[in-house]
mmCIF file as Biopython writes it, N, C-alpha, C and O atoms, coordinates in Angstrom:
data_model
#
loop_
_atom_site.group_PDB
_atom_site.id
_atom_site.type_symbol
_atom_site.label_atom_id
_atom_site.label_alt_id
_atom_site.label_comp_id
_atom_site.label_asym_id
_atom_site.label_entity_id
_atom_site.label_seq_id
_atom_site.pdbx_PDB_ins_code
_atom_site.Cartn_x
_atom_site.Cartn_y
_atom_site.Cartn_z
_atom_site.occupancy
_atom_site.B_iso_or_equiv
_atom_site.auth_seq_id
_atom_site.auth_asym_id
_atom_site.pdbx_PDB_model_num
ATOM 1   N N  . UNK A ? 1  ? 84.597  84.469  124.177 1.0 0.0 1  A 1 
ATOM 2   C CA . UNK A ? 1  ? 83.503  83.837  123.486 1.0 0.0 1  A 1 
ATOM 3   C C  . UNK A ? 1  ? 84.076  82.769  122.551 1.0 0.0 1  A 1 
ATOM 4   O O  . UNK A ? 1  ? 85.086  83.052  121.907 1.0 0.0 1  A 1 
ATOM 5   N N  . UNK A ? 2  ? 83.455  81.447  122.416 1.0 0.0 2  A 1 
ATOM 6   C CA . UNK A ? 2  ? 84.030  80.380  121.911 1.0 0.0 2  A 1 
ATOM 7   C C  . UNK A ? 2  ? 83.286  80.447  120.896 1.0 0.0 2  A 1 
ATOM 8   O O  . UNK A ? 2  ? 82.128  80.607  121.281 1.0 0.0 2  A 1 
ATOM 9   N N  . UNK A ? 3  ? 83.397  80.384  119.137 1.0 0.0 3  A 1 
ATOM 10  C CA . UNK A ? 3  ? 82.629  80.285  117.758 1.0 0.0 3  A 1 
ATOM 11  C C  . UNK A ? 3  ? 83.221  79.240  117.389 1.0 0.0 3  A 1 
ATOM 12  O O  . UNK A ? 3  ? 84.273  79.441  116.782 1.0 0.0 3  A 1 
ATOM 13  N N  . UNK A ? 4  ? 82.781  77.728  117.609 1.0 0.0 4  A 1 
ATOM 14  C CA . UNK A ? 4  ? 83.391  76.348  117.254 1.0 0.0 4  A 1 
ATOM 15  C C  . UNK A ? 4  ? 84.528  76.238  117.331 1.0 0.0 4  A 1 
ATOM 16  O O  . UNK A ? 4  ? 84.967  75.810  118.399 1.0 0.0 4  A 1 
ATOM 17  N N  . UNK A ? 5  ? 85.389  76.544  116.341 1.0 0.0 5  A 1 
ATOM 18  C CA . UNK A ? 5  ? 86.800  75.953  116.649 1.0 0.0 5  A 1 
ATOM 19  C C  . UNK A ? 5  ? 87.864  77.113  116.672 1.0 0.0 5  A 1 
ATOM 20  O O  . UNK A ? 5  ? 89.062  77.027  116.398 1.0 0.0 5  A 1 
ATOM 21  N N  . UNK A ? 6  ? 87.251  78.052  117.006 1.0 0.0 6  A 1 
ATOM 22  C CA . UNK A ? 6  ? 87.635  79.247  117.722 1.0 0.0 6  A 1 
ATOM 23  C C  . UNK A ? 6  ? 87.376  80.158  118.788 1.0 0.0 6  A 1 
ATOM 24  O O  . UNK A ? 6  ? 86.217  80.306  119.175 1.0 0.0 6  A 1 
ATOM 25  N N  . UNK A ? 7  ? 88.142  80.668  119.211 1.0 0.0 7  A 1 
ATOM 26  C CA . UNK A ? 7  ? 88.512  81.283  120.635 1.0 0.0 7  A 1 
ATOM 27  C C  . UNK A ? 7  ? 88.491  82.978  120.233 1.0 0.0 7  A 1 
ATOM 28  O O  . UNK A ? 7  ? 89.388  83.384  119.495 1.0 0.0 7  A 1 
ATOM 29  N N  . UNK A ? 8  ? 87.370  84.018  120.774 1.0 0.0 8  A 1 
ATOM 30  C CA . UNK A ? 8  ? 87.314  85.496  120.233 1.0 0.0 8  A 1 
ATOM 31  C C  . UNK A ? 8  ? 87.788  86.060  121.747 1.0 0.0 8  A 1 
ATOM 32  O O  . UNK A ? 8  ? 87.095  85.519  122.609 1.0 0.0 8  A 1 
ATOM 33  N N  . UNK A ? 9  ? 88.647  86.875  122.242 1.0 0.0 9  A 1 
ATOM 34  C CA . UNK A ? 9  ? 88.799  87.202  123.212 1.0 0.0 9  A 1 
ATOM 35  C C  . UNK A ? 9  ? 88.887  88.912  122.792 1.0 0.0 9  A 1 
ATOM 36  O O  . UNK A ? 9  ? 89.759  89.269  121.999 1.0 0.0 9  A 1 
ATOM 37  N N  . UNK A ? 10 ? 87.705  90.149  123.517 1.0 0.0 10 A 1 
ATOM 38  C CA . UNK A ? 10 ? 87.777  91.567  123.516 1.0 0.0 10 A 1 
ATOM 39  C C  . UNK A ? 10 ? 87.340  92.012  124.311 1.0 0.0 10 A 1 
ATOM 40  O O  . UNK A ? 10 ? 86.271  91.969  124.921 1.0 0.0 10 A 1 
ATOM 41  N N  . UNK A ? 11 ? 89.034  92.940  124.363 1.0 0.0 11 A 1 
ATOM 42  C CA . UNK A ? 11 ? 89.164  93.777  126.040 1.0 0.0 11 A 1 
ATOM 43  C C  . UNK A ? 11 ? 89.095  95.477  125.347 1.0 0.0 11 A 1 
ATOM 44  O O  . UNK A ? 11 ? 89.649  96.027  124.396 1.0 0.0 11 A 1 
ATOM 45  N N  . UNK A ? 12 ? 88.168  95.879  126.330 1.0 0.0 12 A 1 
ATOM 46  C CA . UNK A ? 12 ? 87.917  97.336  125.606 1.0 0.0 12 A 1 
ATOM 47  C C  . UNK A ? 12 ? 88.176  98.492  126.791 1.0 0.0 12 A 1 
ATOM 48  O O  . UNK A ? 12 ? 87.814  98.287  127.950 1.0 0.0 12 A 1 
ATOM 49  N N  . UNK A ? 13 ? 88.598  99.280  126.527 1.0 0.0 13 A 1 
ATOM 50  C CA . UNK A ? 13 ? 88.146  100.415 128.083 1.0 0.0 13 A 1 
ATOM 51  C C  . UNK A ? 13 ? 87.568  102.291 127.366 1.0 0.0 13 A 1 
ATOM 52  O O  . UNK A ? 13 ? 87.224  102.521 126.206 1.0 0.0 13 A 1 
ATOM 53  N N  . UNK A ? 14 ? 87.619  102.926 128.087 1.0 0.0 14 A 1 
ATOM 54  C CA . UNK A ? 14 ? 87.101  103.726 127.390 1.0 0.0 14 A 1 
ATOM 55  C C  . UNK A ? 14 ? 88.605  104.966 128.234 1.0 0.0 14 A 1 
ATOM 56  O O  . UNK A ? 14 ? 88.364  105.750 129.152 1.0 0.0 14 A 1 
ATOM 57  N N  . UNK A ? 15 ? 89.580  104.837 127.784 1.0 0.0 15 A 1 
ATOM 58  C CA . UNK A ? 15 ? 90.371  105.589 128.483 1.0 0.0 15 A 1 
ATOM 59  C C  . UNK A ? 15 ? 90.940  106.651 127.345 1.0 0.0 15 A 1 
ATOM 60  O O  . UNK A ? 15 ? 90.225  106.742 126.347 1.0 0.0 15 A 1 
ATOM 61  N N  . UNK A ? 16 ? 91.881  107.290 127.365 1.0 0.0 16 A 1 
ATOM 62  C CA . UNK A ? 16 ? 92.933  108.143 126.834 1.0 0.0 16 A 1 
ATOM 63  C C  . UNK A ? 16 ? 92.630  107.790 124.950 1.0 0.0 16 A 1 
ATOM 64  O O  . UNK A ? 16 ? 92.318  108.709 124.192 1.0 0.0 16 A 1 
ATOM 65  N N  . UNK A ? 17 ? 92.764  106.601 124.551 1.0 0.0 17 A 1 
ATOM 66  C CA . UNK A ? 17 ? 93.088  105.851 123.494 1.0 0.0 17 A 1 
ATOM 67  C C  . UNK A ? 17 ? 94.318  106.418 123.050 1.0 0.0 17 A 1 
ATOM 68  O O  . UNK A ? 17 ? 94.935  107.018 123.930 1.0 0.0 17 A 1 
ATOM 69  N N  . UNK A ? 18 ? 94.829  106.388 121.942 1.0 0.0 18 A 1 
ATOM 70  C CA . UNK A ? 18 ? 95.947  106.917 121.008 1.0 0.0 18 A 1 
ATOM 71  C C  . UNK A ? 18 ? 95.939  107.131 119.556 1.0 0.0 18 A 1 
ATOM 72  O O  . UNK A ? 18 ? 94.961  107.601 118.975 1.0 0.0 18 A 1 
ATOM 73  N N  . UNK A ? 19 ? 96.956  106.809 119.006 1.0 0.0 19 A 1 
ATOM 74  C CA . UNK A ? 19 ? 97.388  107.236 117.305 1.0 0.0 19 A 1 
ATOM 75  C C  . UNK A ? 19 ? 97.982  105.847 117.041 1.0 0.0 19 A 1 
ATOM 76  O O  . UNK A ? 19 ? 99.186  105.705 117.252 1.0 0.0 19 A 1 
ATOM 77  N N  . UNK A ? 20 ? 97.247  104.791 116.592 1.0 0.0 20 A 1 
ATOM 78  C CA . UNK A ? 20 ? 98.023  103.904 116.193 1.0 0.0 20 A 1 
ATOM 79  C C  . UNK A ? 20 ? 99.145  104.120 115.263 1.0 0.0 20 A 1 
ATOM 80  O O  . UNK A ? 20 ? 100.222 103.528 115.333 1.0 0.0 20 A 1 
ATOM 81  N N  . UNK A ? 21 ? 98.859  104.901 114.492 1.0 0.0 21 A 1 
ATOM 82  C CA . UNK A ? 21 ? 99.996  105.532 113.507 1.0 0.0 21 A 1 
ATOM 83  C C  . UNK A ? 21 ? 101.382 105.158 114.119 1.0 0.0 21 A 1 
ATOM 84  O O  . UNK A ? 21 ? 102.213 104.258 113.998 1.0 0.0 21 A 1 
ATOM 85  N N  . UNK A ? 22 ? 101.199 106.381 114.884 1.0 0.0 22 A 1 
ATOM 86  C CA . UNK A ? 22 ? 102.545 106.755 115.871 1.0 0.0 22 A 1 
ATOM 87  C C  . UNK A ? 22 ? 103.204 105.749 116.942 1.0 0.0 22 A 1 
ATOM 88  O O  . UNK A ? 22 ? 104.276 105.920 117.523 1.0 0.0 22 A 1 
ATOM 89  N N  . UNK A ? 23 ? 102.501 104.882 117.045 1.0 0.0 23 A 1 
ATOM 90  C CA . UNK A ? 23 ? 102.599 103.961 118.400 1.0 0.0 23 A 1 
ATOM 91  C C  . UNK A ? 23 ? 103.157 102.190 117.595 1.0 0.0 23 A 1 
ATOM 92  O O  . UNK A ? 23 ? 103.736 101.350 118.283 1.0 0.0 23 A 1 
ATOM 93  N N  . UNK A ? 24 ? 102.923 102.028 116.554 1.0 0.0 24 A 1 
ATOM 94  C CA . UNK A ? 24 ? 103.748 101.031 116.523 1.0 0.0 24 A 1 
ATOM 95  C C  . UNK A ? 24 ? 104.740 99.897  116.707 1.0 0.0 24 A 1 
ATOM 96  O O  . UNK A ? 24 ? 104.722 98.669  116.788 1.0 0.0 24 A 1 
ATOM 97  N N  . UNK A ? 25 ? 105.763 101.066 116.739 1.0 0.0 25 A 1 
ATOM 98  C CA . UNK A ? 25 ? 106.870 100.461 117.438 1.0 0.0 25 A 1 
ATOM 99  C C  . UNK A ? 25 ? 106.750 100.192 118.826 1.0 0.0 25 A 1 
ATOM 100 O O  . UNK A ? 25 ? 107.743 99.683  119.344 1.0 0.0 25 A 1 
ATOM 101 N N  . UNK A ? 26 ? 105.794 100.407 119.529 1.0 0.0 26 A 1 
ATOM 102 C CA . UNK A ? 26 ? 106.110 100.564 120.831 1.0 0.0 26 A 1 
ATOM 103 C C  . UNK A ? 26 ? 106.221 99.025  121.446 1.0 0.0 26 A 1 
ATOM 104 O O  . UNK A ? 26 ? 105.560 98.176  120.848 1.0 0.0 26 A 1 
ATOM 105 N N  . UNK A ? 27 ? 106.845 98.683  122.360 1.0 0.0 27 A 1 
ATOM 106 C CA . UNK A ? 27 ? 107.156 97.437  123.279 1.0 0.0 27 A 1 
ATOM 107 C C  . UNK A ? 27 ? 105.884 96.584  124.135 1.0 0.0 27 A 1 
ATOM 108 O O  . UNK A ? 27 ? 105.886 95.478  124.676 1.0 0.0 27 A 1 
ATOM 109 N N  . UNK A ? 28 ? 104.821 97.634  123.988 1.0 0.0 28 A 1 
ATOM 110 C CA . UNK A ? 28 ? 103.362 96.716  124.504 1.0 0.0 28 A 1 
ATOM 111 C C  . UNK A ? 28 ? 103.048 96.130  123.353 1.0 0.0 28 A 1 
ATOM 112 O O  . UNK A ? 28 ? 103.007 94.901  123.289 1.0 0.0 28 A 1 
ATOM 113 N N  . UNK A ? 29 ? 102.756 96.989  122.175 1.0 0.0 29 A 1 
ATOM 114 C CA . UNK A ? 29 ? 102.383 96.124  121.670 1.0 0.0 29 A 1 
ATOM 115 C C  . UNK A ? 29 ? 102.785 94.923  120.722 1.0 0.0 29 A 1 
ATOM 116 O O  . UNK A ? 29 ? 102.089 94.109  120.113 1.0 0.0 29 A 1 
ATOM 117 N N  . UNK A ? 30 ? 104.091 95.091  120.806 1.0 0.0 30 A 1 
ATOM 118 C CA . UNK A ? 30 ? 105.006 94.350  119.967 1.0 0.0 30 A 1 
ATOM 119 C C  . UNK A ? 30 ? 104.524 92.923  121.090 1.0 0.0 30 A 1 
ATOM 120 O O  . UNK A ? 30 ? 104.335 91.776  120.686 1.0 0.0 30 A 1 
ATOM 121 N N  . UNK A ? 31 ? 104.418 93.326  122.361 1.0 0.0 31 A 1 
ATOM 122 C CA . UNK A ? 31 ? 104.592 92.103  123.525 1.0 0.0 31 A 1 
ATOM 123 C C  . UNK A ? 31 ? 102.687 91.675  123.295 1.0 0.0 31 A 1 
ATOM 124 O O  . UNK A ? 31 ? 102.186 90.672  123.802 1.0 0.0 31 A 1 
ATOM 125 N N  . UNK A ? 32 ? 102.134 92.392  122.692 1.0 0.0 32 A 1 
ATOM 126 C CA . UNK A ? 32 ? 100.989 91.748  122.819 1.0 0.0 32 A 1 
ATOM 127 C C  . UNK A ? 32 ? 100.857 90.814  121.511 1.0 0.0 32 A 1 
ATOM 128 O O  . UNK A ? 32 ? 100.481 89.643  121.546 1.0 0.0 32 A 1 
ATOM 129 N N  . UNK A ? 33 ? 101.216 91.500  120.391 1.0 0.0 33 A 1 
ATOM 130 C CA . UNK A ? 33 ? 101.237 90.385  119.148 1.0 0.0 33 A 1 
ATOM 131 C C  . UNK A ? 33 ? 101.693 89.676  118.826 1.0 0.0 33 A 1 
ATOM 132 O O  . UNK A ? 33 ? 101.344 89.019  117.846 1.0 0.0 33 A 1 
ATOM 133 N N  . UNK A ? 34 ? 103.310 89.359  119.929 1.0 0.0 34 A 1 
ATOM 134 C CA . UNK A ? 34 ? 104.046 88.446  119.079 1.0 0.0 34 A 1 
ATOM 135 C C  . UNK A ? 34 ? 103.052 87.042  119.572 1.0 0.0 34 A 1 
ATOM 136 O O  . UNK A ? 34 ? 102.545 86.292  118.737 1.0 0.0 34 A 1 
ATOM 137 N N  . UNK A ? 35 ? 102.920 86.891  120.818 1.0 0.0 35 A 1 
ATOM 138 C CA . UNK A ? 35 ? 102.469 85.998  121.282 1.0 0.0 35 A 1 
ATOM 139 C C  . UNK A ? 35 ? 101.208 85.490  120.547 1.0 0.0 35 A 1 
ATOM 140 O O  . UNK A ? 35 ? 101.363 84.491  119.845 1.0 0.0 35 A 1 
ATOM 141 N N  . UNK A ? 36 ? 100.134 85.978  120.609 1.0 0.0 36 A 1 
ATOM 142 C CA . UNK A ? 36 ? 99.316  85.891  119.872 1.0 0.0 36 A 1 
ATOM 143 C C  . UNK A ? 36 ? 99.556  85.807  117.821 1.0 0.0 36 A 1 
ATOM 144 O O  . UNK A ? 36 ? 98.533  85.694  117.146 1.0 0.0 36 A 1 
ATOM 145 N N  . UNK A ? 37 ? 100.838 85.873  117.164 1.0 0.0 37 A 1 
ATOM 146 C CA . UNK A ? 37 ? 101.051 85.297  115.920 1.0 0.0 37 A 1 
ATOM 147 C C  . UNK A ? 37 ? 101.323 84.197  116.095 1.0 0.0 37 A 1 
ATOM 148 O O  . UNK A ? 37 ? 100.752 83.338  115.423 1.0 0.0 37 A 1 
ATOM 149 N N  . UNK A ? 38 ? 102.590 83.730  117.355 1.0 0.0 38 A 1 
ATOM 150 C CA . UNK A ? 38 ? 103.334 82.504  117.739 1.0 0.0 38 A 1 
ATOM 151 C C  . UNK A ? 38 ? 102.189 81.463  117.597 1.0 0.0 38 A 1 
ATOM 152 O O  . UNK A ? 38 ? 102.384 80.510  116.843 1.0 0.0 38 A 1 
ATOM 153 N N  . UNK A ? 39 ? 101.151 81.557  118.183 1.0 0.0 39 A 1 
ATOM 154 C CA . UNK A ? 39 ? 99.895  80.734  118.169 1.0 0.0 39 A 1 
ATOM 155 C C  . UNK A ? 39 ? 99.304  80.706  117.182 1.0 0.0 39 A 1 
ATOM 156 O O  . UNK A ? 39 ? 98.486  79.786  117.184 1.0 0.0 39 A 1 
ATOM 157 N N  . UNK A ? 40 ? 99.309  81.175  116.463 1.0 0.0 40 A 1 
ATOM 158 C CA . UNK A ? 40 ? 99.103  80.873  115.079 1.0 0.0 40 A 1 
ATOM 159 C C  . UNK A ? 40 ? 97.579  81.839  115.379 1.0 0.0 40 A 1 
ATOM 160 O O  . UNK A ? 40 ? 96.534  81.405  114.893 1.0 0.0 40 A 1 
ATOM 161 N N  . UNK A ? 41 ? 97.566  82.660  115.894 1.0 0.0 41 A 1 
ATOM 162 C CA . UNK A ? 41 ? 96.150  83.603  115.873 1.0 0.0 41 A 1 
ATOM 163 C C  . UNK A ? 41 ? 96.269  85.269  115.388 1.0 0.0 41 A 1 
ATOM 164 O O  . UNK A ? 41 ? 97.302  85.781  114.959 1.0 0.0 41 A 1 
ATOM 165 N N  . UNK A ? 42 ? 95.153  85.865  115.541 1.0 0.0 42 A 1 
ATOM 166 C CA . UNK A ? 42 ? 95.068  87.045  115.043 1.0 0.0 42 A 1 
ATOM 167 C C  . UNK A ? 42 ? 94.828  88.252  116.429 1.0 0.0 42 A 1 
ATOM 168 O O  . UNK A ? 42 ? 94.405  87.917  117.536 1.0 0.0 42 A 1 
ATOM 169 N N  . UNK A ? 43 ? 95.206  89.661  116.041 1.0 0.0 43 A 1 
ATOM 170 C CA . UNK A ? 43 ? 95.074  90.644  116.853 1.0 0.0 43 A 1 
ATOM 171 C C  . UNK A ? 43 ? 94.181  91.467  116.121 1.0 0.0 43 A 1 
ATOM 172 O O  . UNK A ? 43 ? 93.963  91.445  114.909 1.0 0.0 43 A 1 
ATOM 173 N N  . UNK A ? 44 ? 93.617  92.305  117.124 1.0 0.0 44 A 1 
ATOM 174 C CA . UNK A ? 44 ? 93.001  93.569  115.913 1.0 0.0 44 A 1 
ATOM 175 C C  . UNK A ? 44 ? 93.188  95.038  116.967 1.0 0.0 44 A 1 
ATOM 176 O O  . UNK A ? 44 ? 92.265  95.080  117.780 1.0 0.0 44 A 1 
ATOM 177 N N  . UNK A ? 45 ? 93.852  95.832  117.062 1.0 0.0 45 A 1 
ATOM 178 C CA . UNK A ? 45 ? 94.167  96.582  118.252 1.0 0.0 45 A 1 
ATOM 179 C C  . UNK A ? 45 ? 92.971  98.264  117.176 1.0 0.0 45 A 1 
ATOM 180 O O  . UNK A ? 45 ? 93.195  98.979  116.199 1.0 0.0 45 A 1 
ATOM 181 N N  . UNK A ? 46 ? 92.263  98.168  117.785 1.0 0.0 46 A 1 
ATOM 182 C CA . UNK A ? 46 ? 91.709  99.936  117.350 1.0 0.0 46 A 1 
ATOM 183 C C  . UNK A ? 46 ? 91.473  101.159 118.695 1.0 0.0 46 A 1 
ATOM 184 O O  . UNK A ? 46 ? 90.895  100.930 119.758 1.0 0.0 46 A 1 
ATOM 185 N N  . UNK A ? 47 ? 91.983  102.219 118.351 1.0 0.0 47 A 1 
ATOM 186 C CA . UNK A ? 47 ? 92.318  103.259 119.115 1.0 0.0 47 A 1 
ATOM 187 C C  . UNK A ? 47 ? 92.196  104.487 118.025 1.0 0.0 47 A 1 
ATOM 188 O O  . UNK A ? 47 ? 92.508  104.459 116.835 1.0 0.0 47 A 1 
ATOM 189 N N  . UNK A ? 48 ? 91.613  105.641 118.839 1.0 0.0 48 A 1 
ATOM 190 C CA . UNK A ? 48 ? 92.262  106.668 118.637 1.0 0.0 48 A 1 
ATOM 191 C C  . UNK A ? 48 ? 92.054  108.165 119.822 1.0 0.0 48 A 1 
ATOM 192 O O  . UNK A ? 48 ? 91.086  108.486 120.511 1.0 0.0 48 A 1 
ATOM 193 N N  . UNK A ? 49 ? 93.191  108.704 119.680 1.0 0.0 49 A 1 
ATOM 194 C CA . UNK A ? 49 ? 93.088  109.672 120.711 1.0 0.0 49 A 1 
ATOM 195 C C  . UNK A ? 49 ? 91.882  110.151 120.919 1.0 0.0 49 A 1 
ATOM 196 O O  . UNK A ? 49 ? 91.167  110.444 119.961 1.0 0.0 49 A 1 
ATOM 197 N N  . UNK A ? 50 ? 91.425  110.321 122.342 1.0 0.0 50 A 1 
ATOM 198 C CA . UNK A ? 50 ? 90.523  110.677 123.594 1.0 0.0 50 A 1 
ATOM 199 C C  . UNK A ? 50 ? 89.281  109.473 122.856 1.0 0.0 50 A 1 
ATOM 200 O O  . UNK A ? 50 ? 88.082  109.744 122.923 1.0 0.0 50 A 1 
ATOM 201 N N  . UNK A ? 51 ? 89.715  108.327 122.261 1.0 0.0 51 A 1 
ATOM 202 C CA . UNK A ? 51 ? 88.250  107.533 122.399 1.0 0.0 51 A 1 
ATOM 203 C C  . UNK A ? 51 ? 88.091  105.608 122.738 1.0 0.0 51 A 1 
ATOM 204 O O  . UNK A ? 51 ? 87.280  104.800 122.285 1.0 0.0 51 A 1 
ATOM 205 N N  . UNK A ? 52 ? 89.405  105.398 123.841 1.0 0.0 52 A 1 
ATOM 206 C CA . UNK A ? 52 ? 90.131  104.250 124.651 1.0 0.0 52 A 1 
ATOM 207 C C  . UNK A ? 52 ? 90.136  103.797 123.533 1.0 0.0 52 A 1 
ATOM 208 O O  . UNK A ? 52 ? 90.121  104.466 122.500 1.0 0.0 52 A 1 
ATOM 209 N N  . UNK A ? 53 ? 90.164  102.240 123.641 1.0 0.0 53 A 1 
ATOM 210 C CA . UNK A ? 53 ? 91.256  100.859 122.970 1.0 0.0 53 A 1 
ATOM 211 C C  . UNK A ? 53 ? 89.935  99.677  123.101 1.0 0.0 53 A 1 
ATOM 212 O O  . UNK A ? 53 ? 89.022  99.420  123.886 1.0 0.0 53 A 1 
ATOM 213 N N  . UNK A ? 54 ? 90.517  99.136  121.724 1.0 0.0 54 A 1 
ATOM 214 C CA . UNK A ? 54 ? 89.388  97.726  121.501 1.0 0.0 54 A 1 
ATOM 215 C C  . UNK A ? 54 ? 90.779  96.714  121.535 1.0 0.0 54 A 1 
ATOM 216 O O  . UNK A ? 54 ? 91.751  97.042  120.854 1.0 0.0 54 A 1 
ATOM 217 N N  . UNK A ? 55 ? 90.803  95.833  122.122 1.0 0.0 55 A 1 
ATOM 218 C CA . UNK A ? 55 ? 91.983  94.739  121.533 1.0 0.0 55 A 1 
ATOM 219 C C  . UNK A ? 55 ? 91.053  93.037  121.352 1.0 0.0 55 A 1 
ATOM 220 O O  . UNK A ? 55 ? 90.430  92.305  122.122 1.0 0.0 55 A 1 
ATOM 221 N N  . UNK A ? 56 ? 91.385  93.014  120.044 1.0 0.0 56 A 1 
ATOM 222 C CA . UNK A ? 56 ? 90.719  91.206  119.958 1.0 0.0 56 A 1 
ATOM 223 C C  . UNK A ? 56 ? 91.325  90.505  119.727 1.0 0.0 56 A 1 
ATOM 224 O O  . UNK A ? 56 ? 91.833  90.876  118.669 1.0 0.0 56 A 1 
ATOM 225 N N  . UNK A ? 57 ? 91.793  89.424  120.039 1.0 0.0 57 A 1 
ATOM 226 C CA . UNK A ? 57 ? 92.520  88.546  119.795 1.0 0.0 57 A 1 
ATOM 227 C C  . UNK A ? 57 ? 91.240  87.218  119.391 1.0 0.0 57 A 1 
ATOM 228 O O  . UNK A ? 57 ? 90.237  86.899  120.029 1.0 0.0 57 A 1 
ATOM 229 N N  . UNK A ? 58 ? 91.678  86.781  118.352 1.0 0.0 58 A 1 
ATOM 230 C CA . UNK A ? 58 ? 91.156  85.220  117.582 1.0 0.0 58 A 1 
ATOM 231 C C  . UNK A ? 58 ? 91.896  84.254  117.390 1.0 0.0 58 A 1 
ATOM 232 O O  . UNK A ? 58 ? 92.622  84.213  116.396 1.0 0.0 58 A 1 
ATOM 233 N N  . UNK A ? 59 ? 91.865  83.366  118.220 1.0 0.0 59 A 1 
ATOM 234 C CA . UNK A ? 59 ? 92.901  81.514  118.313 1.0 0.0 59 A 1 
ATOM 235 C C  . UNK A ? 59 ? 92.021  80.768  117.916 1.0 0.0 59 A 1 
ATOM 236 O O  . UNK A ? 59 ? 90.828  80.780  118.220 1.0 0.0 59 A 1 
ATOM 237 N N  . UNK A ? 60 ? 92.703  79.926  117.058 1.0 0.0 60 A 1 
ATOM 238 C CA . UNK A ? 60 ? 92.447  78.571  116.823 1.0 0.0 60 A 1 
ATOM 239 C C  . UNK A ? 60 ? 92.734  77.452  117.506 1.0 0.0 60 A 1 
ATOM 240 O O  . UNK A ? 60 ? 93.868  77.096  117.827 1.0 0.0 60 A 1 
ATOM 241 N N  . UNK A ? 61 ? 91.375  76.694  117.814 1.0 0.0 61 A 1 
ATOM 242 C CA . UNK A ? 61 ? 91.485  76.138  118.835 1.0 0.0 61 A 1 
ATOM 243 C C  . UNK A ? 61 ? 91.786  74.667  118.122 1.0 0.0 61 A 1 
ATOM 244 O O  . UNK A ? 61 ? 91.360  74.227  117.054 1.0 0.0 61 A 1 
ATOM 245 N N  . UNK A ? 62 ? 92.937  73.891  119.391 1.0 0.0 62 A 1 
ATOM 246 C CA . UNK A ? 62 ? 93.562  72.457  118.615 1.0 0.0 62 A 1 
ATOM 247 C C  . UNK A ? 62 ? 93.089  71.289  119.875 1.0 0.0 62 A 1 
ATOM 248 O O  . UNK A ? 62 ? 92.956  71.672  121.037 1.0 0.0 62 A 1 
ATOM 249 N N  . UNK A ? 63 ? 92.919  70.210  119.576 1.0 0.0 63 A 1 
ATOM 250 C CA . UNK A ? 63 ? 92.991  69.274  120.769 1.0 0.0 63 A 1 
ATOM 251 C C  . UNK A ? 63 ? 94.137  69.493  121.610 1.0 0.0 63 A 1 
ATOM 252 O O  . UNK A ? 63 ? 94.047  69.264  122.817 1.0 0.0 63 A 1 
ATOM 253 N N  . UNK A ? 64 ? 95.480  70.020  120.967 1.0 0.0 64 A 1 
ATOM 254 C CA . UNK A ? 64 ? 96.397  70.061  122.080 1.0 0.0 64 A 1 
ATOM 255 C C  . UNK A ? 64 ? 96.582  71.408  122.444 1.0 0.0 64 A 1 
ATOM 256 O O  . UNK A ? 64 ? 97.766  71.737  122.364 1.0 0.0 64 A 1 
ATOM 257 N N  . UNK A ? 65 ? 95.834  72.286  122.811 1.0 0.0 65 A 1 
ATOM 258 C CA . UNK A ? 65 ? 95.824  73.374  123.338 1.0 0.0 65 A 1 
ATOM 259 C C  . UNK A ? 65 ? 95.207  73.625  124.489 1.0 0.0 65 A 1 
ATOM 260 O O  . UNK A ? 65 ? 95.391  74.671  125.110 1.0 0.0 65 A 1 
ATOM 261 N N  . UNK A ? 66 ? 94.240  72.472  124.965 1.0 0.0 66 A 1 
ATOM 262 C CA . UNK A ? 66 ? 94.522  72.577  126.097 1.0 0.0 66 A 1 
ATOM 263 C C  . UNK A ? 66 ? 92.459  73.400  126.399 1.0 0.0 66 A 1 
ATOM 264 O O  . UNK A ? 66 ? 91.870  73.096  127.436 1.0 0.0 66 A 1 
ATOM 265 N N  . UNK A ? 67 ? 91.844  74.227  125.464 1.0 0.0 67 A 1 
ATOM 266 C CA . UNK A ? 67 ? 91.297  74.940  125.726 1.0 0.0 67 A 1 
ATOM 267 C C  . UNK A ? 67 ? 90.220  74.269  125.276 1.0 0.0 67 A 1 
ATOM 268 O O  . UNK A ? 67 ? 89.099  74.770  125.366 1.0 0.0 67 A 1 
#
């Protein structure tokens, strides 16, 4: 969903979820945020065990981005 000069992107499922607590460190999501800081945007990851995963990502959108 495009809100003017931003870009809202949320992927949800209704699976397993987890303990963000505990999961931190882990290598997905390190691989999902760096990218999304590099861009100068935001994540919002919410979970918790047996109730799946929200992930949003918010970019700012530039003439040279293309989008």
């Amino acid at each position: 969903m495009r809100h003017g000069e931003r870009l809202r992107v949320c992927v949800e499922d209704d699976g397993q979820g987890f303990c963000l607590a505990q999961s931190t460190d882990r290598l997905g999501l390190k691989g999902l945020r760096e990218p999304v800081e590099l861009a100068g945007g935001e994540i919002s990851i919410a979970s918790s065990a047996g109730s799946g995963t929200a992930v949003t990502v918010d970019l700012v959108l530039t003439e040279d981005s293309g989008a």
